[in-house]
C-alpha positions in Angstrom: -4.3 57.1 -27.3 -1.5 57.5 -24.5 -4.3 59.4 -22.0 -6.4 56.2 -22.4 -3.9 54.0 -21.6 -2.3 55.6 -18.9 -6.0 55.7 -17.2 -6.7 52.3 -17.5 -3.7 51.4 -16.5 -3.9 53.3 -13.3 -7.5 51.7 -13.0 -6.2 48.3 -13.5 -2.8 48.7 -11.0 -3.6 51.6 -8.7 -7.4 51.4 -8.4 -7.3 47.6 -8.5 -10.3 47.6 -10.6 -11.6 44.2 -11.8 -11.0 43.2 -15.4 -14.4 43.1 -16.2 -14.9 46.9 -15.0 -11.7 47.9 -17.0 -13.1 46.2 -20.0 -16.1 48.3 -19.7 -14.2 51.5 -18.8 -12.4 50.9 -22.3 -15.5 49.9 -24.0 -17.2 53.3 -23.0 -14.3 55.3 -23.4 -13.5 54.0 -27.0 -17.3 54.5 -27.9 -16.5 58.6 -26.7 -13.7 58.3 -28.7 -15.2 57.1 -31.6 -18.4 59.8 -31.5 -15.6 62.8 -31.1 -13.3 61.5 -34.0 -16.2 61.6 -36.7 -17.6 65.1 -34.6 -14.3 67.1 -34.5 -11.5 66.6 -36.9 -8.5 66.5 -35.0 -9.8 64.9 -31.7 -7.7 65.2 -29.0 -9.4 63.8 -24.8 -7.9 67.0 -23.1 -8.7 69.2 -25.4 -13.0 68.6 -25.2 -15.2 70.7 -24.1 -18.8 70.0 -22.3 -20.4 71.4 -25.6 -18.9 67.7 -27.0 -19.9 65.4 -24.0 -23.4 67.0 -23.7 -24.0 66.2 -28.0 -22.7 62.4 -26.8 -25.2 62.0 -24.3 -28.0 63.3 -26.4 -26.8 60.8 -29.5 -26.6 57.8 -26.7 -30.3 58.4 -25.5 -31.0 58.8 -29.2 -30.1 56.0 -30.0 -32.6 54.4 -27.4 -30.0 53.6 -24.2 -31.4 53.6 -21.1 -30.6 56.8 -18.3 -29.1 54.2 -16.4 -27.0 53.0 -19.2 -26.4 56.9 -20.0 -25.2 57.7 -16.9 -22.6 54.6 -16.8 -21.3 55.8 -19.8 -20.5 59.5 -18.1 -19.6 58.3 -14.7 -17.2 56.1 -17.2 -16.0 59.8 -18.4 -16.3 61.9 -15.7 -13.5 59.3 -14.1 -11.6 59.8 -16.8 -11.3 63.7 -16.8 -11.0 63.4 -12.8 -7.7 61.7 -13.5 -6.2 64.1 -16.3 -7.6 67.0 -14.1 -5.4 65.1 -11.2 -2.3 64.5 -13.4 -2.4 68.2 -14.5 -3.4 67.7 -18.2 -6.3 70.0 -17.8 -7.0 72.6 -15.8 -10.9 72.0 -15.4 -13.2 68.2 -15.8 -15.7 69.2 -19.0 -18.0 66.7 -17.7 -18.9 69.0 -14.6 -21.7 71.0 -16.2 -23.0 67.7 -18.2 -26.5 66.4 -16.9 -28.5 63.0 -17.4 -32.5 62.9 -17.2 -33.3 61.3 -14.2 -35.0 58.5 -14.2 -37.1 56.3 -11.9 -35.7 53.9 -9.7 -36.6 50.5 -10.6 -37.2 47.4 -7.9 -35.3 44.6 -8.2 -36.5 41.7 -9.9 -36.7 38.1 -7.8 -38.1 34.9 -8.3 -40.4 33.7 -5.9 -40.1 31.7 -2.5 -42.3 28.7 -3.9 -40.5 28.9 -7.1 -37.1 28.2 -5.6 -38.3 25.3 -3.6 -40.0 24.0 -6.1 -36.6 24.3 -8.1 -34.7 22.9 -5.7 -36.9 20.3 -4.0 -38.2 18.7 -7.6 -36.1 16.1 -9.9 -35.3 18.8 -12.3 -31.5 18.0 -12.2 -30.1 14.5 -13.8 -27.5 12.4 -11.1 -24.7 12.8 -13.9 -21.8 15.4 -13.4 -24.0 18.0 -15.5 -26.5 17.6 -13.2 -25.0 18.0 -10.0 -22.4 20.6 -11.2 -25.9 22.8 -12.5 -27.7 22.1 -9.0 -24.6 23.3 -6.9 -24.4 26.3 -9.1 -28.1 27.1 -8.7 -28.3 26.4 -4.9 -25.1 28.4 -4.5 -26.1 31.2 -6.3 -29.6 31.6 -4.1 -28.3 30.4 -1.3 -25.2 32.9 -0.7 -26.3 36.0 -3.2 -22.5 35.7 -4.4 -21.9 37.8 -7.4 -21.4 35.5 -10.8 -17.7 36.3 -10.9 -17.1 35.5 -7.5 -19.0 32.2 -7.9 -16.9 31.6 -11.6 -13.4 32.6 -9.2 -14.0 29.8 -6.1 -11.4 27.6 -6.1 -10.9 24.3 -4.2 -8.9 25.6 -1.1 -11.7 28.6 -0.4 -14.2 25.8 -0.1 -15.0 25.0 3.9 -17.4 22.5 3.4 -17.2 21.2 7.1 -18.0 24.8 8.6 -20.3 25.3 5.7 -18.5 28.9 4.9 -17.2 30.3 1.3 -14.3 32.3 0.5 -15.2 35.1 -2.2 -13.4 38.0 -4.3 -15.5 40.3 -3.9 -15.5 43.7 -6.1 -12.4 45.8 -5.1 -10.7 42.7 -4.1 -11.9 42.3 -1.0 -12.3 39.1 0.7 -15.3 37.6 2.3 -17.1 34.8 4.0 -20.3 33.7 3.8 -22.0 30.9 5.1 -24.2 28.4 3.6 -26.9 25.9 4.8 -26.1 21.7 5.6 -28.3 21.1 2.1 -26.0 23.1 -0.2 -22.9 21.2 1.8 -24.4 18.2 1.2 -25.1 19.4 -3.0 -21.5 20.1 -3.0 -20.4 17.1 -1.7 -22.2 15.0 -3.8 -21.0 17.3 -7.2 -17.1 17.1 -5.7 -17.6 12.8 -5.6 -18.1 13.0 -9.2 -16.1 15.8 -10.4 -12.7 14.6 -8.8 -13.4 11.3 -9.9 -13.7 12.6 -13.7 -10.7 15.4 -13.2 -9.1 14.8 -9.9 -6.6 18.2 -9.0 -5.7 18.9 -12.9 -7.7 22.3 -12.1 -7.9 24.4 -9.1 -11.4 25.9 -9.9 -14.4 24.7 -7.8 -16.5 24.7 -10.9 -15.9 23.6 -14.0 -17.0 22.4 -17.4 -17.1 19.0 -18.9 -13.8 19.3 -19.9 -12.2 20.1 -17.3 -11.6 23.5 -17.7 -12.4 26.8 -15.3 -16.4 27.6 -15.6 -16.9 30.6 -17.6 -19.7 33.4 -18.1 -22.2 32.5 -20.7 -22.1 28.6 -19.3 -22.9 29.8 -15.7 -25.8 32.1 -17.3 -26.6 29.5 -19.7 -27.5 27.3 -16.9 -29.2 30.0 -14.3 -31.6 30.5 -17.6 -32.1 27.1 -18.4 -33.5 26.0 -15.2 -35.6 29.1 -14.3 -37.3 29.3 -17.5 -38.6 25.8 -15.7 -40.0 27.4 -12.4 -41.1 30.7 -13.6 -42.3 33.1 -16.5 -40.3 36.1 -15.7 -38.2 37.5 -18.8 -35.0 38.1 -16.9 -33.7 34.8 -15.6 -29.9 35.7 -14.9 -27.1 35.1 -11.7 -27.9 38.1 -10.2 -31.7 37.7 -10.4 -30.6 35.1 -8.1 -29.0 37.6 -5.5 -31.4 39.9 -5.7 -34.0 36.6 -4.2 -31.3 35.9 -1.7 -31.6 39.6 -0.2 -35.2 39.8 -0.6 -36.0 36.4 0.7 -33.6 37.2 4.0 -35.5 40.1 4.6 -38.7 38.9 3.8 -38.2 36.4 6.9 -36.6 38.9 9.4 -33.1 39.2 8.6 -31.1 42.4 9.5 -30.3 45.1 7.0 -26.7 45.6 8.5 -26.4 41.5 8.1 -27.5 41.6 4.8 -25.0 44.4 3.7 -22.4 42.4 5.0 -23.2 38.8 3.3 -23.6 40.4 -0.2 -20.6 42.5 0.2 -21.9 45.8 -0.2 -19.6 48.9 0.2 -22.9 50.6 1.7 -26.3 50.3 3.7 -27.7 52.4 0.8 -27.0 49.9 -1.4 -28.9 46.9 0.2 -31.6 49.6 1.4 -33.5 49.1 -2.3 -34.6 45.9 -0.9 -36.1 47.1 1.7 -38.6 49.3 -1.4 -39.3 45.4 -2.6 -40.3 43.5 0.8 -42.5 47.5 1.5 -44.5 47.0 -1.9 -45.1 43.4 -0.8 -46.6 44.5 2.5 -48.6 47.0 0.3 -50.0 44.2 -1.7 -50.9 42.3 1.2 -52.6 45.2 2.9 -54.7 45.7 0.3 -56.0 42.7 -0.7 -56.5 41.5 2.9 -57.7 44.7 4.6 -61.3 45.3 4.8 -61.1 49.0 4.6 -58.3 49.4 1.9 
């Protein structure tokens, strides 16, 4: 449809929207599109109502999605109806009077400080390049709370490995540093020896695989599950289960929100504040198992 194209378009250009965002944009979008095709006859996007949107969501949570998924989905629409509404293809955004349950908000899942170092510190990794490329990957992961696509994007030249700082691509395209620790230098060091000596500067890409080629998404998750399911039963084991340890850990040990925000890139404090909920219920915990009157 040319109203779908034009949006994403002006997502992908104007907006400067990742292309993993757009994909999902157009994912959701073609699901709505798909839903008001076999509902109305001769769909057209500026001609539907909030009669439509509001049967969508009800066949989404139907269908078992979560309200966080739900919401996604309409936030996906309501985007889209913002920017007809703007270009003066419909006089009012049908999405307006469209409401999701609410739901609870849920903590965020980390693995544990003595999980990590026992991670880490054991000889879990082998010495080859599979190894070492894994154990940087891991290490960097927990020990910077980069996002998996800015890990997959590092390239040589945003590697400081004497000042111990990152460059990252963060979401929105914006550019950040974070620092990292002597021990994860030292990780990538050793992985860099053995990489360049297999595939010297044929590829730009900080990680890669055994071919040679740029590190992609299911290899990096591949690996974050590979070696957690080692340390600890929890049933998600992905990158950002990793960031969310980071955060919690920092905190855990005195770090400041506001510092926080700033390493994991976050556009908000409110954002960062939900780890703030996860080191609280720890406290609680504590308090009662440890205080004689609790």
């Amino acid at each position: 449809m040319q109203h779908l194209a034009h949006f994403l378009n002006y997502i992908k250009y104007e907006k400067r929207y990742s292309e993993h965002t757009v994909t999902a944009y157009e994912k959701d979008l073609d699901q709505f599109i798909l839903f008001g095709s076999e509902m109305v006859g001769d769909f057209c996007l500026v001609e539907v109502d909030y009669h439509l949107i509001r049967q969508w969501v009800i066949s989404l949570m139907d269908q078992g999605l979560t309200v966080v998924s739900v919401k996604r989905k309409l936030s996906t629409l309501r985007s889209l109806y913002k920017f007809l509404l703007r270009e003066g293809l419909m006089n009012k955004n049908p999405t307006d009077l469209v409401m999701v349950p609410r739901s609870g908000k849920k903590l965020p899942q980390f693995v544990q400080e003595k999980e990590m170092d026992r991670l880490l510190d054991l000889s879990f990794f082998t010495d080859d390049f599979t190894g070492l490329r894994d154990k940087a990957v891991i290490s960097l992961f927990y020990g910077t709370g980069m996002r998996l696509s800015e890990l997959k994007g590092i390239r040589m030249n945003d590697l400081r490995i004497q000042e111990k700082i990152v460059k990252v691509l963060g979401k929105r395209n914006k550019e950040r540093l974070i620092p990292f620790p002597s021990e994860i230098a030292q990780e990538l060091i050793n992985y860099l020896g053995v990489r360049n000596e297999l595939f010297g500067d044929s590829n730009s890409y900080l990680f890669v695989t055994d071919k040679g080629e740029q590190i992609y998404d299911k290899l990096l998750y591949r690996i974050v599950r590979k070696y957690l399911s080692l340390v600890t039963t929890m049933e998600k084991r992905s990158p950002h289960i990793l960031r969310h340890s980071y955060a919690t850990h920092l905190l855990n040990r005195g770090a400041d929100l506001n510092a926080i925000k700033e390493l994991l890139g976050h556009a908000s404090l409110a954002a960062t504040q939900v780890y703030t909920h996860t080191s609280f219920e720890k406290l609680k915990k504590i308090y009662n198992l440890a205080h004689p009157r609790a």
